[in-house]
C-alpha positions in Angstrom: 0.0 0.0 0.0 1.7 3.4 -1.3 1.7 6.2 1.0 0.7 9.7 -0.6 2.6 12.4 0.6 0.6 15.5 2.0 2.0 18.7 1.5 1.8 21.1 4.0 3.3 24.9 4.6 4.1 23.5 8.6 7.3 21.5 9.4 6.5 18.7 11.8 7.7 21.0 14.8 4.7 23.7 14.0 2.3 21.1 13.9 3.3 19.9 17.7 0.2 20.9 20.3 1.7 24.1 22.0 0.2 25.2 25.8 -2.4 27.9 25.4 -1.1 31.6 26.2 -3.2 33.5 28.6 -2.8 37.3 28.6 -1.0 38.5 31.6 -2.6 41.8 32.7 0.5 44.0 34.0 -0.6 45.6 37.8 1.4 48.1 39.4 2.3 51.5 37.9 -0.1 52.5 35.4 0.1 56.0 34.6 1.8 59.3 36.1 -1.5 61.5 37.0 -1.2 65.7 36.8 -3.2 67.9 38.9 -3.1 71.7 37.5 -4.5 74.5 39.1 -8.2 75.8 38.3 -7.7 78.7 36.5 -11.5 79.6 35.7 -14.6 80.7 37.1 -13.1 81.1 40.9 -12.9 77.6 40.7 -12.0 76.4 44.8 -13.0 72.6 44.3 -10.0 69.9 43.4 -9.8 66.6 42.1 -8.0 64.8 44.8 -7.4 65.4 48.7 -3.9 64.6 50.3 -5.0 61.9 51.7 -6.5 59.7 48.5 -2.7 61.3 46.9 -0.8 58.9 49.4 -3.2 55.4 48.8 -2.4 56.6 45.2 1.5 56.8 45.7 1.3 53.6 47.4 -0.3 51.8 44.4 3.1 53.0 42.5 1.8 56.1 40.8 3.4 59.2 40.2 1.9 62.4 40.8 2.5 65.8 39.8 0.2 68.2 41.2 0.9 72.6 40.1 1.5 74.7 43.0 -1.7 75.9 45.0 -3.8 72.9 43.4 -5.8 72.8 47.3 -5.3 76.1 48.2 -9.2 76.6 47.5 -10.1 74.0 49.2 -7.9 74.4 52.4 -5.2 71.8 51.4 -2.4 73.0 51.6 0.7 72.5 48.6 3.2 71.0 52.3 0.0 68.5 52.5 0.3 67.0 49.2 4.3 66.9 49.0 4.6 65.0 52.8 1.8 62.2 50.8 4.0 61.9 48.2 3.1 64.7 45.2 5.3 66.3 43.4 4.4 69.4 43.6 5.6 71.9 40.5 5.1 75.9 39.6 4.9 74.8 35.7 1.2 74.3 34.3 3.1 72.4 31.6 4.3 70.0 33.5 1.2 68.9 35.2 -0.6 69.2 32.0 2.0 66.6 30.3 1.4 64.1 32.3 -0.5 60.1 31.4 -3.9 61.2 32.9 -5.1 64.7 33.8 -7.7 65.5 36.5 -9.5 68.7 36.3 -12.8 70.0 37.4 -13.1 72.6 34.8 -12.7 71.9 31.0 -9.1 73.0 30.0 -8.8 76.5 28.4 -7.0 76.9 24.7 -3.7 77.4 26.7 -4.0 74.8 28.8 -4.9 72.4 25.6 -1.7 73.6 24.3 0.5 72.0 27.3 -0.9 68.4 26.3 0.3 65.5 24.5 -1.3 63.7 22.3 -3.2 60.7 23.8 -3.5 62.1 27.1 -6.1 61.1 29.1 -8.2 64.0 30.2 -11.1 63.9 33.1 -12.7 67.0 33.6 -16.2 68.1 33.8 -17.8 69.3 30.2 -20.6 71.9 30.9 -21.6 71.6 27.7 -23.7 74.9 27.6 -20.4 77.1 28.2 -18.7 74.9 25.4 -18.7 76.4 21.6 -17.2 74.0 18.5 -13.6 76.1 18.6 -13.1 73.9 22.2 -13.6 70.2 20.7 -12.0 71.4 17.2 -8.8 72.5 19.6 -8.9 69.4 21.3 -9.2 67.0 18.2 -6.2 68.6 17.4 -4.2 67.2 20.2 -5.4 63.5 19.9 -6.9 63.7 23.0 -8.6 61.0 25.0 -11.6 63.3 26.8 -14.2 61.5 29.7 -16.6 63.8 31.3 -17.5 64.0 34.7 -21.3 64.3 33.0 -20.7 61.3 31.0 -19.0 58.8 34.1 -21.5 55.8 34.1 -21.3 53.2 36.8 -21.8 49.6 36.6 -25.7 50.1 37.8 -25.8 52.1 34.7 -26.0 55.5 37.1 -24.2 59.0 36.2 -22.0 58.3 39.3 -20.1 61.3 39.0 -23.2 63.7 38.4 -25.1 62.0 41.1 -22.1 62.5 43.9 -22.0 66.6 43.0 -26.0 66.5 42.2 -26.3 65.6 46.2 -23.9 68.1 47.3 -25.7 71.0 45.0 -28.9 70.1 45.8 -28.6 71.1 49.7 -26.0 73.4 49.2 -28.7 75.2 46.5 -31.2 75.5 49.6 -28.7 77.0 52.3 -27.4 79.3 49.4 -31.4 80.2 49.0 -31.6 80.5 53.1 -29.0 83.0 52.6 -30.4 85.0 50.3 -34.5 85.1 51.5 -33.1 86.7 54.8 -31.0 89.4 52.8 -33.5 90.5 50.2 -36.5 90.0 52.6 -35.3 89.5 56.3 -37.1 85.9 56.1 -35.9 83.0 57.4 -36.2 79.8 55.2 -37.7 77.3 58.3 -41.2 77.6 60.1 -41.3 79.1 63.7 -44.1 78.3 65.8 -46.9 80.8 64.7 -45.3 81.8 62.4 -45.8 80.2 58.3 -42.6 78.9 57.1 -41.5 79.8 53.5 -43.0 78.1 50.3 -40.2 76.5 48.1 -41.0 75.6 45.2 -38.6 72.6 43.0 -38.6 72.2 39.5 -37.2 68.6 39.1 -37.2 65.0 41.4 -33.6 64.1 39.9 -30.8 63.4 42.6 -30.5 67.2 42.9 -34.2 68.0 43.6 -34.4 65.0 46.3 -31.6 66.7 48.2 -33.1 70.2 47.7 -36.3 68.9 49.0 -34.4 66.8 52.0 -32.6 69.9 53.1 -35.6 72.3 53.0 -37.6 69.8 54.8 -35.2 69.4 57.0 -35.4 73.5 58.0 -38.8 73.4 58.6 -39.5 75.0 54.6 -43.1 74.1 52.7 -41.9 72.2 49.8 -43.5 71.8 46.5 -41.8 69.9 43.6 -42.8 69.4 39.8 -41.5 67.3 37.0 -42.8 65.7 33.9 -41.7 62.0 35.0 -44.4 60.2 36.9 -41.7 57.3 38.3 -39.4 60.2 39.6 -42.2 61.8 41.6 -43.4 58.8 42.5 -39.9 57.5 44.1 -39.3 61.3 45.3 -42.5 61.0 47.6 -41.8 57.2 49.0 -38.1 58.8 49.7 -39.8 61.8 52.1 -42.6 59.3 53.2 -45.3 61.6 51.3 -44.7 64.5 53.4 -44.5 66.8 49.9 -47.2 67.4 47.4 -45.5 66.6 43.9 -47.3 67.6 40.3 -46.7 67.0 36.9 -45.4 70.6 35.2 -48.9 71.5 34.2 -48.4 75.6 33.2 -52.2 76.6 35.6 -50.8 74.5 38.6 -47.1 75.6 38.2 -48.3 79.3 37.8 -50.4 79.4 41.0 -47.1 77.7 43.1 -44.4 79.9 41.7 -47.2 83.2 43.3 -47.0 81.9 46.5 -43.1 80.8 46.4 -40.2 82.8 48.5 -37.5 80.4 46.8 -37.6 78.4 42.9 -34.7 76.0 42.5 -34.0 74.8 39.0 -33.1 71.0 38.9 -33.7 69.6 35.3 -31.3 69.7 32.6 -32.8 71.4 29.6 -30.1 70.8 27.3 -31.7 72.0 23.9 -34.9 72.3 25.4 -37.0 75.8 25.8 -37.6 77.3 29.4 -40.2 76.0 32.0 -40.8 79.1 33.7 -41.0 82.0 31.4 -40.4 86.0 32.1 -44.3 86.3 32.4 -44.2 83.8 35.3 -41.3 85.7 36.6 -42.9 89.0 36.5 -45.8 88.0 38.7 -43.8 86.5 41.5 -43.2 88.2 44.9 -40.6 90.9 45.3 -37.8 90.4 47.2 -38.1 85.7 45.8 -35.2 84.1 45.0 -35.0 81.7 42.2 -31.1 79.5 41.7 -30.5 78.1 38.6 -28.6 74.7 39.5 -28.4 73.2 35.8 -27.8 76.5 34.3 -24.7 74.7 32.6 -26.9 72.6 31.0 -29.7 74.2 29.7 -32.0 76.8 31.3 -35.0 75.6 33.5 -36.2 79.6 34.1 -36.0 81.8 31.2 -35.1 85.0 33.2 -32.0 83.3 34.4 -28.0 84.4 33.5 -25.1 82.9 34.4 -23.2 84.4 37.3 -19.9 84.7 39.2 -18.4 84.0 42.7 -17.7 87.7 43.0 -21.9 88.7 41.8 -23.6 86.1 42.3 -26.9 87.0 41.6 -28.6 89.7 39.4 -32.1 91.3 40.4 -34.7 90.9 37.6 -38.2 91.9 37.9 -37.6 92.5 41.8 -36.6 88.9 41.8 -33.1 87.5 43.2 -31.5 85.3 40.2 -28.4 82.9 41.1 -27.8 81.0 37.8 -23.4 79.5 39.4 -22.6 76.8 37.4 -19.9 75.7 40.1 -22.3 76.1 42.8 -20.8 73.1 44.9 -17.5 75.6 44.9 -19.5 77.3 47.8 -18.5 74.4 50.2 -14.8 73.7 48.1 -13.9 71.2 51.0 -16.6 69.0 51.5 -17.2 69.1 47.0 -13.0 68.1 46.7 -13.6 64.9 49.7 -16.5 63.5 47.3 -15.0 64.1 44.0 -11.1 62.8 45.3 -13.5 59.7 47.2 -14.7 58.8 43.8 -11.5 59.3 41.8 -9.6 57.3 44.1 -11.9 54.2 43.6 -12.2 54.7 39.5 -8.4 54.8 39.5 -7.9 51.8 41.6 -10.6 49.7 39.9 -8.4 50.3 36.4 -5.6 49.6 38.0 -7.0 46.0 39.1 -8.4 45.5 35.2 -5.0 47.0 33.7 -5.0 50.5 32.7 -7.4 52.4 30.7 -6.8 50.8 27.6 -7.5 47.1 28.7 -10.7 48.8 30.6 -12.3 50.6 27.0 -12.1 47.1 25.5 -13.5 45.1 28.2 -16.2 47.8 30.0 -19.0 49.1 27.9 -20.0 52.0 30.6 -16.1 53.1 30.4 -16.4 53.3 26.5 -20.1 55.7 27.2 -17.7 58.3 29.5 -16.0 59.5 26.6 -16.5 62.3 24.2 -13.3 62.0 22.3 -10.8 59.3 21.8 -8.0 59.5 20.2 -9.4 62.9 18.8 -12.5 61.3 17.4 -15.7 63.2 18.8 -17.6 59.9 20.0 -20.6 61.8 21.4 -23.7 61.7 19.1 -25.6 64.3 21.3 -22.1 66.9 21.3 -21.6 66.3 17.4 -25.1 66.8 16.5 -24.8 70.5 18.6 -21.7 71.6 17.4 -22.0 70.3 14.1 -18.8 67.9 14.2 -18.6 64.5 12.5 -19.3 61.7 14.7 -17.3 58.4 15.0 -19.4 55.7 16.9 -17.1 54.5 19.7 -17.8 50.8 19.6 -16.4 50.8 15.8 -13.2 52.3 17.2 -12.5 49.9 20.2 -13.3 46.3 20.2 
């Protein structure tokens, strides 16, 4: 019996079973992280807190944080160096760094300082943005996440809840603040005497803790949005001690007469007003109405975006707070939530193996972005700005 040959490309060595190679993920030092100094919008929050700097240095990081970094928040630059910073007096330096955490979007200058495929973390504020910003960016090759865009793996805006919390009360003893200096009135009831009517447009995470912390002084709370499940949940989370309404315009007009304080909770990116001038005009002299998602898209149509040093304008004998960084009010306890957050998202990548290992494996990482590589990824930023959109999923897989 004649044996045929076979032909084959392999020598007999090729053809041998070989063990299976597993990929190794590489722990340990990841990325050198830069923190730069807020430059806009008397910015007093930071990323990180001295303390969550040394668990960092400990996990083999390097970081470089710019001169003054805490000052804003109390934290001093001796702090950071005796956890293990190095601290530096050149923007650059911080800025040319692995991974850059900021609270405010970089300016053009600062853009200028990075390398390409940096990774930059910073909040977006999308309202303040204009196409010149992302264009600049794209330029650079940038990797960009947004603090708006941070998804957790319960599918929740992590990020945007933490701050939302910490606006939300803060928004009500900014309010406090206020009644008593336009009107001498103080925010909680006193026996005989009726407490104040606050009126809040939105049942998100920042109107629950508007409406926890006005309960909580005593206040008469109203609140209004147009989802049914978020009232619903809103009113199980204060035991149905607050009356809650769909934003119908009769109801709305006859609450916003009566109210001594109107706080703004729901994002109306692209979206029209709910409270328009009219409304406005027949409130009560001496109300106060803050803005909190003035960033992202106007809830009272009246409302203009102020500064730390004027923080409110008077329109139709009405108070008007419309701070986009109103957390910066409380810089300490804002910088402790934000630095508690980043030091648990950095450790978690440093467990999967960077950034890069993390885009391919975790879908909610791939959703925090608005740019990689200098791509704009974001359907609803591209579709504003007019910019061409790349869907992320077709760049990393």
């Amino acid at each position: 019996m004649s044996t045929t040959n076979i032909f084959t490309p392999f020598t007999e060595e090729e053809l041998m079973p070989k063990e299976e190679k597993l990929e190794v993920i590489k722990k340990g030092k990841q990325f050198s992280i830069g923190i730069p100094k807020e430059t806009s919008l008397n910015e007093r929050r930071a990323c990180i807190t001295p303390d969550a700097v040394q668990v960092l240095i400990e996990s083999g990081h390097e970081i470089i944080i710019e001169s003054g970094a805490g000052l804003g928040s109390f934290f001093t630059d001796l702090q950071y160096s005796e956890s293990g910073a190095k601290i530096t007096n050149d923007p650059k330096e911080a800025f040319s760094q692995d991974l850059i955490l900021k609270v405010n979007p970089p300016t053009d200058e600062e853009i200028d300082y990075m390398r390409p495929n940096t990774y930059l973390v910073s909040a977006l504020q999308i309202n303040l943005r204009d196409k010149d910003y992302f264009l600049k960016l794209a330029e650079k090759k940038v990797n960009a996440i947004a603090f708006e865009f941070i998804v957790d793996e319960y599918k929740q805006l992590a990020l945007v809840r933490l701050i939302g919390e910490i606006a939300g009360t803060v928004s009500i003893l900014y309010a406090s603040e206020l009644l008593a200096l336009s009107n001498g009135l103080m925010l909680g009831g006193i026996t005989g005497v009726r407490p104040a009517e606050v009126v809040i447009l939105g049942a998100g995470i920042v109107g629950e803790f508007a409406t926890k912390a006005a309960i909580g002084l005593g206040a008469s709370v109203r609140v209004f949005d147009n989802s049914l499940s978020k009232l619903r949940r809103l009113h199980t989370l204060v035991d149905s001690r607050v009356p809650t309404s769909i934003i119908d315009p009769k109801e709305l007009k006859k609450a916003l007469r009566r109210a001594d304080v109107v706080i703004g909770a729901l994002p109306r990116l692209n979206m029209t007003p709910i409270v328009t001038e009219d409304m406005v005009m027949k409130m009560k002299k001496g109300s106060v109405i803050i803005d909190i998602t003035i960033d992202n898209g106007k809830v009272i149509e009246t409302s203009e975006l102020t500064t730390m040093e004027d923080p409110y304008i008077i329109k139709h004998g009405v108070i008007h707070c419309g701070l986009p960084n109103l957390t910066s009010r409380m810089p300490r306890t804002t910088t402790k939530a934000i630095s508690n957050f980043f030091l648990s998202y950095i450790l978690n990548y440093d467990e999967e193996g960077g950034f890069e290992n993390m885009l391919v494996r975790k879908n909610e990482m791939k959703q925090s972005l608005y740019m990689y590589k200098g791509r704009h990824t974001k359907k609803i930023i591209c579709d504003r700005f007019g910019l061409t959109y790349h869907d992320i999923n077709l760049l990393i897989f």
